[in-house]
N, C-alpha and C positions, 0 to 999 in steps of 0.2 A: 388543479394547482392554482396558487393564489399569487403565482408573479406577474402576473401579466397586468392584473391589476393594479399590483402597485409599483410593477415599473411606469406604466400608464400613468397613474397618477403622481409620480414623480415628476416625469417628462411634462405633463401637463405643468405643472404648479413652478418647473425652473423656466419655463417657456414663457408662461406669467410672467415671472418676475424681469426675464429681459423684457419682455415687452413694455411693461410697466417705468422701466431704467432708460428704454430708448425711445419713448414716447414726447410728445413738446409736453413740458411742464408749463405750471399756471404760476410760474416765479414772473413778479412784474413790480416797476420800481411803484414811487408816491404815487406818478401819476396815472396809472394801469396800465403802463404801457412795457412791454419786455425791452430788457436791459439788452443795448446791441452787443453785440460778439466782433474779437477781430481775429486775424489769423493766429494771435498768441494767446485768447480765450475773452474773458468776457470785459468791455469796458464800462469801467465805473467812472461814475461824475461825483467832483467833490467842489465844495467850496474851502478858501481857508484865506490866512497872510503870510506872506511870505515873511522868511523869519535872517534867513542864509541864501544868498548864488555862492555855489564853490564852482569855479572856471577850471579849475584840477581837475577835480572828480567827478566835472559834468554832471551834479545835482543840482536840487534847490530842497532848501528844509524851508517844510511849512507847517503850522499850527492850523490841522483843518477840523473843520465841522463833522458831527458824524456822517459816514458813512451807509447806510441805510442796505446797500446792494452786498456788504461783507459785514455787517451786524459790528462796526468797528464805532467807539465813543470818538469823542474829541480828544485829538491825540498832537503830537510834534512828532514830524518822521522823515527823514532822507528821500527822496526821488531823483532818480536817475532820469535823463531825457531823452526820450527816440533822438531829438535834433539839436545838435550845440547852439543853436541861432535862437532857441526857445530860453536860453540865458541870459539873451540882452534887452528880452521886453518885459523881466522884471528885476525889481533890485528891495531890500528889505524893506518890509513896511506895507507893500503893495497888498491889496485883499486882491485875491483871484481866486476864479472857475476854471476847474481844468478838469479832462477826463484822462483816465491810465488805464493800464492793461497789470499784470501779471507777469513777469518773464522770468522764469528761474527762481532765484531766490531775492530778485528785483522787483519793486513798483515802478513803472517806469510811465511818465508822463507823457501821451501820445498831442496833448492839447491843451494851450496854456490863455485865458482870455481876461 
């Protein structure tokens, strides 16, 4: 009989393939070094200016630099902020370095410098 083999070789080749999915990848930003992770998934660091503080909506819109760790160009885009207090150390015009996470169907700024 010819099942065994190729249940065998099924099992083999899906087993693979998780292994290969939950293995460390060699994803690492400019400088060779892996891009840190936070409880809500991986943080990226950007540069940009700040363009808007909205104190309503608890964002800040900024025109940032690409992107490198989400393959994203230079863009203008809304962000939310883990912390309201991260509202009042900038104001339109500012260039800053900040890092964000992912949350939902938010960018949400964990670090504003």
């Amino acid at each position: 009989m010819k099942i065994f083999p190729l249940a065998f070789l099924v099992g083999l080749t899906a087993s693979a393939t998780l292994f290969a999915q939950s293995s460390d990848t060699k994803e690492t930003d400019a400088k060779g070094s892996k891009p840190a992770k936070s409880a809500t998934g991986q943080v990226h660091k950007a540069t940009g200016r700040v363009v808007k503080v909205d104190f309503v909506m608890d964002e800040i819109t900024i025109v940032h630099e690409p992107v490198a760790s989400l393959s994203w160009p230079i863009m203008r885009m809304q962000f939310k902020v883990r912390d309201k207090k991260m509202l009042d150390k900038v104001k339109p015009g500012n260039n800053v370095d900040f890092d964000f996470v992912e949350s939902g169907k938010d960018y949400v700024i964990t670090d504003i410098r």
